[in-house]
C-alpha positions as CSV (number, residue, x, y, z in Angstrom):
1,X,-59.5,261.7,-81.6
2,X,-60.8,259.5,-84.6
3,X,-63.8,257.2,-84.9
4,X,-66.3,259.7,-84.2
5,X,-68.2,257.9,-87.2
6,X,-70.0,255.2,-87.8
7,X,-71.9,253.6,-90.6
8,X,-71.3,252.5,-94.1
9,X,-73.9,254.0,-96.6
10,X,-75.8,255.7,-93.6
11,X,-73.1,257.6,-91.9
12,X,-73.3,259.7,-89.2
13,X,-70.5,261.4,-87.3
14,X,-71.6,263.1,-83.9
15,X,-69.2,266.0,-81.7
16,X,-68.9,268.4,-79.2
17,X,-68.5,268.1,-75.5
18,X,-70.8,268.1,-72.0
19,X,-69.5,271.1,-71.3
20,X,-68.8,273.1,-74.6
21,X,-71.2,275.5,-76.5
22,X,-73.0,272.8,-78.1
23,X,-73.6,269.4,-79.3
24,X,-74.7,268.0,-82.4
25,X,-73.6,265.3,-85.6
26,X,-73.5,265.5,-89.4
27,X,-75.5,262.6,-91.1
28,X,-74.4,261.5,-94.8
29,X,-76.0,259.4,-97.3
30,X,-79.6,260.5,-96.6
31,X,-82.1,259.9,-99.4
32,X,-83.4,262.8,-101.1
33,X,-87.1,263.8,-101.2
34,X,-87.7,262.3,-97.5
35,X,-90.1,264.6,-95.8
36,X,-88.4,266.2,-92.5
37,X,-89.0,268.6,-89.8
38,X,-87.6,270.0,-87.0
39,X,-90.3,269.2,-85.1
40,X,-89.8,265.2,-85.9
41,X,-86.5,265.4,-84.6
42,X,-87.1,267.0,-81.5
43,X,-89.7,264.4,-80.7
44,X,-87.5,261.8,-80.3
45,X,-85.0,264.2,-77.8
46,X,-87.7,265.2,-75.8
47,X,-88.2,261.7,-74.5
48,X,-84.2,261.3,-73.7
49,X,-84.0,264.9,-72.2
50,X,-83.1,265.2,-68.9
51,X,-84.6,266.6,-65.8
52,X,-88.0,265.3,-66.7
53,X,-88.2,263.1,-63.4
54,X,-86.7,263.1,-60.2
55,X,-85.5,259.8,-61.7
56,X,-83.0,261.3,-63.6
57,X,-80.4,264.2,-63.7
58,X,-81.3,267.6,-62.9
59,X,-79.5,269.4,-65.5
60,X,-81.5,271.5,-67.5
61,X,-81.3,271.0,-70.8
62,X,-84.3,272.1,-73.7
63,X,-81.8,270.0,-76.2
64,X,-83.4,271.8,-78.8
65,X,-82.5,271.2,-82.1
66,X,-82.0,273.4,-85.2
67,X,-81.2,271.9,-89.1
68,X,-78.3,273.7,-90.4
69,X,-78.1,272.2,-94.0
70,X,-79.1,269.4,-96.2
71,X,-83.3,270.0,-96.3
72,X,-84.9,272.2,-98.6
73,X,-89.1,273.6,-99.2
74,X,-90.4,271.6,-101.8
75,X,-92.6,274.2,-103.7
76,X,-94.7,271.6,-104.6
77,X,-95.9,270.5,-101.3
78,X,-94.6,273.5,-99.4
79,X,-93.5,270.6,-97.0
80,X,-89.5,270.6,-96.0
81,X,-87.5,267.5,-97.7
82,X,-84.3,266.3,-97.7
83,X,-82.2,267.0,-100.2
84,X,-79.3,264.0,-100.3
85,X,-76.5,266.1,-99.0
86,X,-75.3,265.9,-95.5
87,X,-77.8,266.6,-92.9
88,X,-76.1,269.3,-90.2
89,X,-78.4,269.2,-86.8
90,X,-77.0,271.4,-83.3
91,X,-78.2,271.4,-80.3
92,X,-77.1,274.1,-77.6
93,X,-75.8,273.5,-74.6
94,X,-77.3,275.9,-72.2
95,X,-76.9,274.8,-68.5
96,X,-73.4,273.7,-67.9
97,X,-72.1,273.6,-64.4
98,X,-68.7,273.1,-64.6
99,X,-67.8,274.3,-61.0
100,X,-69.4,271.4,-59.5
101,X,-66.4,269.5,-61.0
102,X,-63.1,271.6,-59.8
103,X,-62.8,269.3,-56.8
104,X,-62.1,266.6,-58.9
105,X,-60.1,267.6,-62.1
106,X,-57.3,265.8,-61.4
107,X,-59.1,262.8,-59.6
108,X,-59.7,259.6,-61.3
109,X,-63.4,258.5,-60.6
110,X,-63.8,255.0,-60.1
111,X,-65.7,253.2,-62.8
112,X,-65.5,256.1,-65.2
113,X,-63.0,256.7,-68.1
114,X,-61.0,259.1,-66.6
115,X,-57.9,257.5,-66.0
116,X,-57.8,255.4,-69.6
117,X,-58.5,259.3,-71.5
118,X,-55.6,260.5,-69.5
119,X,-53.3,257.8,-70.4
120,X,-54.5,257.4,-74.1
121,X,-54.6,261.4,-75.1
122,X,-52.4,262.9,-72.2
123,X,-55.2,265.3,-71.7
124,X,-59.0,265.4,-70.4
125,X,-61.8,267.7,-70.5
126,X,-63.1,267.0,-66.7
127,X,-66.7,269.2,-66.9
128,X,-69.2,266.7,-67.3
129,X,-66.7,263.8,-68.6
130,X,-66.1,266.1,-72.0
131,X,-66.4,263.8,-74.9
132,X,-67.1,260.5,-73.0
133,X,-70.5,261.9,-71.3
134,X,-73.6,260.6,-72.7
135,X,-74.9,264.2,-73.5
136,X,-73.2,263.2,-76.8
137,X,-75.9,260.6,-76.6
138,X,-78.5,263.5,-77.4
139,X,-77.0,263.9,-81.1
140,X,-77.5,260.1,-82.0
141,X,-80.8,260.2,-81.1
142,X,-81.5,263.3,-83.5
143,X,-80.0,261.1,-86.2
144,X,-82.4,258.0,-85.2
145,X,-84.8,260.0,-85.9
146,X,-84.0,260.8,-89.6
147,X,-82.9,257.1,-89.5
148,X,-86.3,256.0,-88.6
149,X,-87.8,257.4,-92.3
150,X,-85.5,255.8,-94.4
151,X,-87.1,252.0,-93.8
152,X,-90.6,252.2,-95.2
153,X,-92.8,250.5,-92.9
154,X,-90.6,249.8,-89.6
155,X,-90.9,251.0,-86.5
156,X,-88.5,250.8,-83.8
157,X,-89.6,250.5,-80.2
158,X,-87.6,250.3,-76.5
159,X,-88.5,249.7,-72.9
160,X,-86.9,249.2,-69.8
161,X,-87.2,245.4,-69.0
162,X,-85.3,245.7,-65.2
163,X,-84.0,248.2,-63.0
164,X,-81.6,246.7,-60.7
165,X,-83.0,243.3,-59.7
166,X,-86.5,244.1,-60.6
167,X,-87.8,243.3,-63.6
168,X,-90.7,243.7,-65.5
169,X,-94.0,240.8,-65.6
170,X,-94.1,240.2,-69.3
171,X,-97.3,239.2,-69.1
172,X,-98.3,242.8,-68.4
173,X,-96.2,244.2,-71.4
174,X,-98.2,247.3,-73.0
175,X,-96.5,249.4,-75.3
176,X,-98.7,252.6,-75.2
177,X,-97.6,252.3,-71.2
178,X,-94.4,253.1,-72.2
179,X,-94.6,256.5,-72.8
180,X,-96.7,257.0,-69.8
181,X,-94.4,255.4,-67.2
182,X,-91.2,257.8,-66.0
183,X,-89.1,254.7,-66.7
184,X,-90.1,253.7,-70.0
185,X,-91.6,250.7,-68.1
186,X,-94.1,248.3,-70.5
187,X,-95.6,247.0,-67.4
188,X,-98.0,249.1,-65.8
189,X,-97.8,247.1,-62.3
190,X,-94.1,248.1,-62.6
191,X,-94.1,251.4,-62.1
192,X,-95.0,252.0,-58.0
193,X,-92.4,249.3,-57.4
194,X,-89.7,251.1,-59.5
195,X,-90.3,254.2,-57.6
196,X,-89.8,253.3,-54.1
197,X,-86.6,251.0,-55.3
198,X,-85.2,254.3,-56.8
199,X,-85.9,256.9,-54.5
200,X,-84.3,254.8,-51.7
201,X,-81.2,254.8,-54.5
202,X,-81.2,258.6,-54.5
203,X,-81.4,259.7,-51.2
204,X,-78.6,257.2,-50.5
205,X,-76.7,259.0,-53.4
206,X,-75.8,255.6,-54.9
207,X,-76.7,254.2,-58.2
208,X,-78.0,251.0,-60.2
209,X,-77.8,249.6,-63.4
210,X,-80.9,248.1,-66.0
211,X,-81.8,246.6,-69.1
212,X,-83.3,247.8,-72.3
213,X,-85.1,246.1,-75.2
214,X,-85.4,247.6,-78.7
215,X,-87.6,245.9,-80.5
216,X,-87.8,246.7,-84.6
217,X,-90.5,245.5,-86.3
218,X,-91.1,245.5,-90.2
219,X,-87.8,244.4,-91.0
220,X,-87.5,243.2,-94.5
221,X,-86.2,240.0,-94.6
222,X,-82.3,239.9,-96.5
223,X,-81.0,243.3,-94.4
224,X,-76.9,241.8,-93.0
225,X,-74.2,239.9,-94.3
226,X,-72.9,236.5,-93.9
227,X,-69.2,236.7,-92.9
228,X,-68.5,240.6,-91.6
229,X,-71.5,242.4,-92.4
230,X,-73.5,240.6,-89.9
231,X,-76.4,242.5,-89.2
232,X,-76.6,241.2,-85.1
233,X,-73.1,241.7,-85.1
234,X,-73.3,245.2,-86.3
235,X,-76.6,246.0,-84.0
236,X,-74.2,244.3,-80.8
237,X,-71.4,247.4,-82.2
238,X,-73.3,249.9,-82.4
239,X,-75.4,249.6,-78.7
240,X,-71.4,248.6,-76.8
241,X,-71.0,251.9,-78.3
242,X,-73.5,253.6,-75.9
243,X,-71.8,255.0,-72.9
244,X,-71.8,252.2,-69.9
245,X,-73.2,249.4,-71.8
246,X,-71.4,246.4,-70.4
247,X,-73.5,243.6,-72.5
248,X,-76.0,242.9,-75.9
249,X,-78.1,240.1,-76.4
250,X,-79.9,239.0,-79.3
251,X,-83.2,237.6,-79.0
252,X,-82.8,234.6,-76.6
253,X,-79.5,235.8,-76.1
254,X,-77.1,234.2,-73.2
255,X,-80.3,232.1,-72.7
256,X,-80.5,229.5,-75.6
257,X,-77.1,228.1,-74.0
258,X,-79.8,226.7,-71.7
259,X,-81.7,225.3,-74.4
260,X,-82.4,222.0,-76.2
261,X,-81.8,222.1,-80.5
262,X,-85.6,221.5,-80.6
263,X,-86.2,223.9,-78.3
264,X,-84.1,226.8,-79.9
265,X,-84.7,226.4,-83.5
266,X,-87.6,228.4,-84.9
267,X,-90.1,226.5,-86.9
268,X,-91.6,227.8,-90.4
269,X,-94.5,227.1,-92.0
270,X,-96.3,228.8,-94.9
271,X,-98.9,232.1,-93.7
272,X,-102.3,232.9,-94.8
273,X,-100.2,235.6,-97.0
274,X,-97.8,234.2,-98.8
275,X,-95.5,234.6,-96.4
276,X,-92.5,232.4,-94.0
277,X,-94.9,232.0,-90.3
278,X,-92.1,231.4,-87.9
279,X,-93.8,229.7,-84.8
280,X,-91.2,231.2,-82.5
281,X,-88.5,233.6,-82.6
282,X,-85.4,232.7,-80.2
283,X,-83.1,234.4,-83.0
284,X,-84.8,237.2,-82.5
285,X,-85.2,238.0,-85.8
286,X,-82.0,237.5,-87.5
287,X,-80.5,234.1,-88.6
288,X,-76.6,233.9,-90.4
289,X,-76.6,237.6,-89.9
290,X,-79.3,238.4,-92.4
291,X,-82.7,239.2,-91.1
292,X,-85.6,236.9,-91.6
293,X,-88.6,239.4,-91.7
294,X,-89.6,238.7,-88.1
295,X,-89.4,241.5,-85.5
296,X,-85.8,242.4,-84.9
297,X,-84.8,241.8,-80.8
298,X,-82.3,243.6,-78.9
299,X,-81.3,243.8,-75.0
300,X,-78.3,245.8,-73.3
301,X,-77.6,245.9,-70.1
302,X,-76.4,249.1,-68.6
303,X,-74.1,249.8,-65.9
304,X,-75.1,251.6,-62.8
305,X,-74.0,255.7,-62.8
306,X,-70.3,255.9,-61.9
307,X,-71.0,259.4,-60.3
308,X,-72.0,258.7,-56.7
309,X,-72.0,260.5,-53.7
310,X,-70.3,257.1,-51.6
311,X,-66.3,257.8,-51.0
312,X,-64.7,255.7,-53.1
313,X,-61.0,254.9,-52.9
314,X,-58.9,256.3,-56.3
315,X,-55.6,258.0,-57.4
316,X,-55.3,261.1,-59.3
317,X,-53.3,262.0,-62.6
318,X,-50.7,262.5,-60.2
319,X,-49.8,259.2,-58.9
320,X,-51.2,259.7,-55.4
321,X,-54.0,258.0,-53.5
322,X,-56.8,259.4,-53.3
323,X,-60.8,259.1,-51.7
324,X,-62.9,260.1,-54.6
325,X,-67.0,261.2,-54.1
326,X,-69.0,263.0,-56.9
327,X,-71.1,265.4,-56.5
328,X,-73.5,267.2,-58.8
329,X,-76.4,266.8,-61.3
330,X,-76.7,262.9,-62.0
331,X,-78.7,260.1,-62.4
332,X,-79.5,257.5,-60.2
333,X,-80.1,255.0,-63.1
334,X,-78.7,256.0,-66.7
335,X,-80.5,252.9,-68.2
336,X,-83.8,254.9,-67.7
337,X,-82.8,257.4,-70.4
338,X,-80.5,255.6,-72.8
339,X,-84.0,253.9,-74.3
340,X,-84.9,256.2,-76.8
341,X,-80.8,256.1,-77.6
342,X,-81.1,252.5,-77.8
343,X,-84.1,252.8,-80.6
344,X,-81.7,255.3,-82.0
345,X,-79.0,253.3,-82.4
346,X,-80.9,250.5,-83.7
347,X,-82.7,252.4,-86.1
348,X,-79.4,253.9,-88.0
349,X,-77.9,250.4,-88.3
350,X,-81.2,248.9,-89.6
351,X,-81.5,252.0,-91.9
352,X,-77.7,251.7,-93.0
353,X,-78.5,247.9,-94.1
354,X,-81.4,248.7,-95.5
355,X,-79.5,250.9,-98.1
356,X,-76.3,248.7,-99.0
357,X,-79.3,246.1,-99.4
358,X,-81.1,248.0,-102.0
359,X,-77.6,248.7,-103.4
360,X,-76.1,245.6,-104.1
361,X,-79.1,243.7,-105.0
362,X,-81.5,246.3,-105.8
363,X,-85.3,244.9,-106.1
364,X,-85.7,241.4,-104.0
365,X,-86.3,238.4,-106.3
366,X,-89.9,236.9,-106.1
367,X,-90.6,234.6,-103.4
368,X,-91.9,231.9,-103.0
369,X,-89.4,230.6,-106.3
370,X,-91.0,229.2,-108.8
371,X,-89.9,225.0,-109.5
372,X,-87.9,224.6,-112.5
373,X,-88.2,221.1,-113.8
């Protein structure tokens, strides 16, 4: 199986399986001298662990993580840095239940990639969907959070915006709610309504879908390409890339097809500092592929769980029809946990552009230009 990489300067290549001994990716093309612990890392998988809320699967996973290579104790400091070479993180897996999915090793679940992995590779890990489950999920979150060092200044935030048809009051957006809320929820009103909608999902062993919204702020402007290094279109790749992710928007997204020219277009003027003051931003913060400096804006929706409890009709490898219901440790909403994978994945492209930046055109010219008569 290729394409288990992805990146250009900032390359990280993730493996292992739900169900194997353990999880975990190499990342490449790390700066040296870049302060990093263990303890940074496992931050960032603590918030996408599961188990954490009735809300999400029950499989009990610590996910923690242990640096195999590529940091070293700077004597100096005594603080650990990296060291340029490739970065090696694992993470065991330590409560696999792979009996729960006998019953259906030969069954093609409906809305999952069983049937296209049996008729690509002839062959399919059924424990916990092998390589297509999201537990590989936990391993680019570990590399988001070496990403997240390698762009001074920028920080890369996600909530859930909508569970289902509920969606959040924008006006109530509070970002130090999120990590209060067991949905990642920036709305504090949000939260009570959230929870009766979902538990009435769970005990009726269905599923829904949601959206998510990274948001990356301290962007510099000049990160992306024109033509095929566009950076939206390489931030679009890289969340489709997130298991059951049906759909990426880019600031206004599908919406500015509802808008006027006037309307859409965001307006500059010159800032108190020097600097471009965009009045608006409907691009959300990239124009021609290239960023503009403004906060970087990104939405995906996410596909409700596949695993469900509800018979649904199938075949099997075999040719024959089938009913097919799941059962097991899942989540009613996936979208709940795939925000800190969202920020993840945002983070490595932005960090990945931010080095072929500085590569090909090294320190920015001075802006404003100067007038040459």
């Amino acid at each position: 199986m290729s394409f288990n990489t992805f990146g250009h300067l900032f390359r990280v290549t993730t493996f292992g399986e739900s169900h194997g001994v353990a999880i975990g990716c190499v990342v490449d093309g790390c700066p040296p001298r870049i302060p990093l612990e263990a303890a940074e890392i496992q931050r960032d998988l603590d918030r996408r662990r599961p188990g954490q809320s009735r809300f999400t699967t029950q499989r009990r996973e610590p996910d923690t993580v242990r640096i195999l290579s590529g940091v070293f104790t700077d004597e100096r400091t005594g603080g650990q840095v990296t060291t340029g070479t490739p970065i090696a993180l694992l993470i065991d897996n330590v409560d696999q239940r792979s009996k729960d999915y006998g019953e259906i090793r030969d069954s093609y679940r409906p809305g999952h990639a069983d049937y296209t992995y049996d008729v690509k590779y002839g062959v399919r890990d059924y424990r916990g969907g092998g390589r297509q489950s999201a537990r590989e999920t936990a391993a680019r979150v570990a590399a988001g959070a070496i990403a997240r060092k390698i762009v001074p200044g920028m920080t890369v935030r996600g909530a859930l915006v909508q569970i289902g048809p509920h969606r959040i009051d924008r006006a109530n957006w509070d970002w130090d709610h999120v990590a209060q809320s067991p949905f990642f929820s920036p709305d504090p009103k949000s939260d009570a309504i959230l929870e009766a909608y979902l538990d009435e999902v769970r005990k009726a062993g269905s599923s829904v879908g949601a959206v998510v919204e990274v948001v990356a702020e301290g962007v510099p402007a000049g990160l992306g390409a024109p033509v095929y290094g566009k950076l939206d279109g390489e931030l679009a790749g890289a969340l489709m890339s997130i298991n059951a992710v049906k759909g990426v928007e880019i600031g206004d997204g599908f919406a500015v097809a509802a808008l006027t020219g006037e309307e859409n277009a965001d307006e500059i003027r010159m800032g108190n500092d020097g600097r471009p003051l965009f009045r608006s931003n409907h691009a959300g913060g990239i124009l021609g592929g290239i960023s503009t400096g403004q906060p970087v804006v990104a939405r995906f929706a996410v596909k409700p769980t596949s695993s469900i409890l509800t018979p649904r009709s199938s075949i099997d490898r075999y040719g024959a029809e089938i009913e097919v219901s799941t059962k097991g440790r899942h989540d009613p909403c996936v979208g709940i946990r795939a925000v800190p994978i969202g920020e993840a994945m945002v983070a490595c492209v932005l960090a990945d552009h931010y080095l072929r930046h500085r590569g090909q055109v090294g320190e920015p010219s001075p802006w404003p230009f100067a007038r040459t008569e």
